[in-house]
Each structure stands twice: as structure tokens, then as C-alpha cells.
DRENFIMAR-17878 format. One line per field, with one value per residue (C-alpha): residue number from 1; x, y, z. Coordinates in nm, 4 decimals, padded with zeros to 6 digits. Layout:
num <- NUM,... $
px <- X,... $
py <- Y,... $
pz <- Z,... $
# end
This chain:
num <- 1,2,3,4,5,6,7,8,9,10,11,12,13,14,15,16,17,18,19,20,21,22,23,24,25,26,27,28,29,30,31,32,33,34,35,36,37,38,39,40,41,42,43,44,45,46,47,48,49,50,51,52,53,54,55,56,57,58,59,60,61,62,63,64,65,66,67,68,69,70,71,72,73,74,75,76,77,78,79,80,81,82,83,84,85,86,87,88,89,90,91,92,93,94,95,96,97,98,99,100,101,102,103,104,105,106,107,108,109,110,111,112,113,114,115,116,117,118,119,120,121,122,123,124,125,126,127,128,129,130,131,132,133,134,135,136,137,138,139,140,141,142,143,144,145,146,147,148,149,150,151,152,153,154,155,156,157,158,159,160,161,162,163,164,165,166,167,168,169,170,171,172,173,174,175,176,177,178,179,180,181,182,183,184,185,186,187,188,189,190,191,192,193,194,195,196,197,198,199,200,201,202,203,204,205 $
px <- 00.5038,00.5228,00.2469,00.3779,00.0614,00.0489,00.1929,-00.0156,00.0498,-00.0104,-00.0994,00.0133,-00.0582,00.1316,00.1265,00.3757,00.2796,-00.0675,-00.2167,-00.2244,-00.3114,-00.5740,-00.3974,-00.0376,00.0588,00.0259,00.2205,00.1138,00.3182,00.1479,00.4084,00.2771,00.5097,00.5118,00.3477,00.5686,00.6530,00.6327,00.8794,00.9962,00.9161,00.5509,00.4660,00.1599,-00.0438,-00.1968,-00.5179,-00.5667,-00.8976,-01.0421,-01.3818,-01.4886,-01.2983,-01.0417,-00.7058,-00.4856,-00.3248,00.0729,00.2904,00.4815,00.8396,01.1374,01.1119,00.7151,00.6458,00.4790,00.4503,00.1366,00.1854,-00.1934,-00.2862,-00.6180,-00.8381,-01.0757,-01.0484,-01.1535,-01.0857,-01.0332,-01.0670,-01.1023,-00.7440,-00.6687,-00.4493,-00.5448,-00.3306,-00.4634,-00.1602,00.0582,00.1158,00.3435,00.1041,-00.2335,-00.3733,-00.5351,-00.6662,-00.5192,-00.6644,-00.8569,-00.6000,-00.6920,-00.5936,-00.6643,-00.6394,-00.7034,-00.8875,-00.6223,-00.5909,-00.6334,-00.5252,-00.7457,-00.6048,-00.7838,-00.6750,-00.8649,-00.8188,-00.7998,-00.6335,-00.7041,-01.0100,-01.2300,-01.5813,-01.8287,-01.4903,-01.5850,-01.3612,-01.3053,-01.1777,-01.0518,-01.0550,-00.7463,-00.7972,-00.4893,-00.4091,-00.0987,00.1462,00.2226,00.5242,00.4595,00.7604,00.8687,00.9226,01.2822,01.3391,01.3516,01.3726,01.3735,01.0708,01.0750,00.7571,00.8179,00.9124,00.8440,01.0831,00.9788,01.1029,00.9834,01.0949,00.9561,01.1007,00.8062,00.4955,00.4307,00.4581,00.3958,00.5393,00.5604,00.8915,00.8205,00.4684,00.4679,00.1350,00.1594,-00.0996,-00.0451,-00.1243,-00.1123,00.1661,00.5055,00.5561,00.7078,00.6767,00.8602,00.7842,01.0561,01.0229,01.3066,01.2258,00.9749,00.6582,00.3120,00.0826,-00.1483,00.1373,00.1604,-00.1687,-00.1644,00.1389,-00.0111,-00.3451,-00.1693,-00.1289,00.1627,00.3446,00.3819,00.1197 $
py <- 00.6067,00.4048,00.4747,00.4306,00.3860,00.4311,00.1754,00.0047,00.0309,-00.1728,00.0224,-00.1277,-00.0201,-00.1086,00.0485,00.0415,00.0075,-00.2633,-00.3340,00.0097,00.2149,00.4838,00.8306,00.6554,00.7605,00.5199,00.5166,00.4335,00.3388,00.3642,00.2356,00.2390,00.0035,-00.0493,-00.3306,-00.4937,-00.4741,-00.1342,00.0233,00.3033,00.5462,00.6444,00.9991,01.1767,01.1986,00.9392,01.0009,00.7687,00.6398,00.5034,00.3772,00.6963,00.9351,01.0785,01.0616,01.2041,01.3316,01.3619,01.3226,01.0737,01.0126,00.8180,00.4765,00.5535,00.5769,00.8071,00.7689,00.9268,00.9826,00.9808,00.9771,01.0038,00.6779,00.5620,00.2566,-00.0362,-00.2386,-00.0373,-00.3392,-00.0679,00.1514,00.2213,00.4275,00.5816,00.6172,00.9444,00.8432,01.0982,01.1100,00.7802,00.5997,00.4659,00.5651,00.2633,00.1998,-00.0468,-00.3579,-00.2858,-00.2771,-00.3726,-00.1193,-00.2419,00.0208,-00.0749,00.0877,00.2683,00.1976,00.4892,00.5323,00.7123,00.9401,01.1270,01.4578,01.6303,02.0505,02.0256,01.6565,01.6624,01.8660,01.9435,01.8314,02.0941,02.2407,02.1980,02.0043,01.9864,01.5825,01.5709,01.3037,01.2800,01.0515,00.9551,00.7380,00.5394,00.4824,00.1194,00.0022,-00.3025,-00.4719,-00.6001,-00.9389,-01.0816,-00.7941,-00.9534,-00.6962,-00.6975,-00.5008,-00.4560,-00.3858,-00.3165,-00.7240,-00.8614,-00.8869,-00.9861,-01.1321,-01.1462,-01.3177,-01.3996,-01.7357,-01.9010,-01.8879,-01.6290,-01.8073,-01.6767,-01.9030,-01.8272,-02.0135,-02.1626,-02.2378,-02.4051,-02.2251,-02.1216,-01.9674,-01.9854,-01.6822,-01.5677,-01.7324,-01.4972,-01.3962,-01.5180,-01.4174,-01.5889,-01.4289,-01.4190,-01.3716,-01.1317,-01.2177,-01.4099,-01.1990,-01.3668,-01.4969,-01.2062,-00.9563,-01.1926,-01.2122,-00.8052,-00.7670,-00.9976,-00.7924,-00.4618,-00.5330,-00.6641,-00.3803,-00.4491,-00.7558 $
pz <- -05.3139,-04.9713,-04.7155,-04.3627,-04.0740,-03.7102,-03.4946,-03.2394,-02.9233,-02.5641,-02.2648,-01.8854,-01.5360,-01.2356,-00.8733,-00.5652,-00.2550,-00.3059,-00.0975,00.0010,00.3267,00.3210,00.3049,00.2032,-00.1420,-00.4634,-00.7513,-01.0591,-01.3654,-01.7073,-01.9850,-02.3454,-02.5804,-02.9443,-03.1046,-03.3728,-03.6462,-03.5158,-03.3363,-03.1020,-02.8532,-02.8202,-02.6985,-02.6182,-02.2883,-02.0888,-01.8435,-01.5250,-01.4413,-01.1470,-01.3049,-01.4720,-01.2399,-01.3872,-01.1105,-01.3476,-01.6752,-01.7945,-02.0404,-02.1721,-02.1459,-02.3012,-02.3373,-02.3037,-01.9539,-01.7112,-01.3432,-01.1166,-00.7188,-00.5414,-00.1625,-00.1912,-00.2896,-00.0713,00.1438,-00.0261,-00.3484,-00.6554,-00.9662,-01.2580,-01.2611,-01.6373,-01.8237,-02.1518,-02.4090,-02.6376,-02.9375,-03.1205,-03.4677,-03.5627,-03.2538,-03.1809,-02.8713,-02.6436,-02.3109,-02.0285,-01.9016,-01.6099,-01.2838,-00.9708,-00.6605,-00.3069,-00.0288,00.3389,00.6170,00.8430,01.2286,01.4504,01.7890,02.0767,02.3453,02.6131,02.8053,03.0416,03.1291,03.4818,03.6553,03.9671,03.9734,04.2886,04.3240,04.1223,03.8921,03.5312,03.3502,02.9585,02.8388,02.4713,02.2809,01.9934,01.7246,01.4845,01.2195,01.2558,00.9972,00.8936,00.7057,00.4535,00.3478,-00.0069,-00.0924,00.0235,00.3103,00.6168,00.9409,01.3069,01.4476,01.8211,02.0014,02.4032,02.5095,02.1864,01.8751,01.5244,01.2056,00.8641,00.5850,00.2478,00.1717,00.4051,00.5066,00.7902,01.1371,01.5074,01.6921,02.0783,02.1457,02.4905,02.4600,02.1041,02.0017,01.6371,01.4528,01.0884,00.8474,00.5135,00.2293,00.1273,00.4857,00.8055,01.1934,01.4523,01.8060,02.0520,02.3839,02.5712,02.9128,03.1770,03.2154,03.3215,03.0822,03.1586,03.0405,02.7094,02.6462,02.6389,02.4498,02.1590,02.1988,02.1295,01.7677,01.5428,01.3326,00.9752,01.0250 $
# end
């Protein structure tokens, strides 16, 4: 008689975009593999946590993966992601290591209408204020684009360390590793008009 057990089995989490952007949708990858001399496929369900919130729950599938799209995490760092693994019957369920999720505060952009422009003196007039979120593209490691903002154009590039260098003053400001800015200017303007393109934000900084 030969008695055949359950295979152990390693859980894994990984997540695309992170750092994320508060609303933007993460996915998360749960793959549950074999642990030799065991061998195959593992099936079953898998739960996502977030701490003890459950995000979650789906089902396996072939070669042992499942993949889990959510928009709605909270701004801030997120150090306790797991998957868990409930088994099946050749299997041993498990639990992740704890993953680490980082989601960033949005930026927002302000707008202001009023009902009546021009009005007369004693007319009541109605202002509204529009708030917004704006979108903002990260790139991946190795893409390198052109981003033009009104006078300005940019350039990133993974293979150094991110640089703003404005070209006929010299001034360079160094930033964070993996990522690389050169600043370009397109034509004379004042240093006033620089100084308020560069204070009007960077996209994908």
C-alpha cells in the first residue's frame, strides 16, 4: 500500500503599478507553487488581505495563479498585503509573506466659476468651486519618453539617476536613483516666466 500526502505549497504576492496613486487601480498577483519533491498545479481559492480586511477572493488558475484588480485603498503605506492559500485536495493551503503596498495622496486641481461675470453692484452672484484629481502616469523601468509641459520638455530615463538640469543656467537639483530629468528650454522667456513654469509641477515626477 503506498500513502501519497499533500504537497506543500509557497504563496507570493506581487502588485503593478507601486507606488500607487489613490483611486488608480492595483493589481495584485497571488501565485501559489509547489514545494518539491512535490509537484504540479495547485488549485483552490485564494483570499487577499490588507491587515485583517479582506480585499478579495478567486480562484485559482493554471500554472497556479490568480490576479485581483482594486481601486480603492487608502492613501498611505499598506506593509501587510497577503494572499491566503485555502489548499485543495493534493495541496496545503498557506499564507504569503506580508507585502508591502504604497499608495500616494493624489493632486487635485482647483477651478472657480462664478453665475453672473460681469455682475452689477447689489446682483447676487453664485462662485463654484471644482475640485479634481489629476491623473498621473508613472513610468516603468527602461521607458524613456518625451513629456511636454507648455515651454518645457522632459526626459526620463532609467539608466541614471534623475537630473533637472536647466541647460543655460547649470542649476541641477538632484533627485531620487532609477530616474532621469533633463529640462530643456524651447525658447528665451524671463526668469520670472521660469520660475513659474518650474512651480507648476513636473508630470510623471
Amino acid at each position: 500500500m503506498q500513502t501519497v500526502g499533500q504537497a506543500g505549497t509557497t504563496q507570493t504576492v506581487t502588485s503593478a503599478p507601486n507606488p500607487s496613486i489613490f483611486g488608480q487601480s492595483v493589481t495584485f498577483t497571488a501565485t501559489v507553487a509547489a514545494v518539491e519533491p512535490g509537484a504540479g498545479s495547485p488549485t483552490g481559492t485564494v483570499d487577499f488581505f490588507d491587515g485583517a480586511t479582506l480585499l478579495g477572493t478567486g480562484t485559482l488558475t493554471s500554472p497556479g495563479v490568480w490576479t485581483f484588480s482594486n481601486g480603492a485603498l487608502a492613501a498611505g503605506a499598506h506593509p501587510t498585503i497577503t494572499a491566503d492559500y485555502s489548499g485543495d485536495a493534493n495541496f496545503l493551503g498557506g499564507n504569503s509573506p506580508d507585502f508591502s503596498q504604497t499608495v500616494d495622496q493624489a493632486t487635485s486641481t482647483t477651478t472657480v466659476t462664478s453665475s453672473a461675470n460681469p455682475s452689477v453692484f447689489g446682483q447676487s452672484v453664485t462662485f463654484t468651486a471644482t475640485i479634481a484629481a489629476v491623473a498621473r502616469r508613472r513610468y516603468r523601468n527602461g521607458d524613456r519618453r518625451l513629456l511636454r509641459r507648455r515651454d518645457i520638455a522632459w526626459h526620463r530615463d532609467a539608466r541614471q539617476p534623475r537630473r533637472l538640469d536647466l541647460l543655460d543656467r547649470g542649476a541641477r537639483r538632484r533627485g531620487a536613483p532609477n530616474h532621469y530629468c533633463r529640462l530643456q528650454r524651447r525658447r528665451q522667456f524671463p526668469q520670472q516666466r521660469l520660475a513659474r513654469l518650474l512651480a507648476d509641477g513636473r508630470p510623471g515626477d
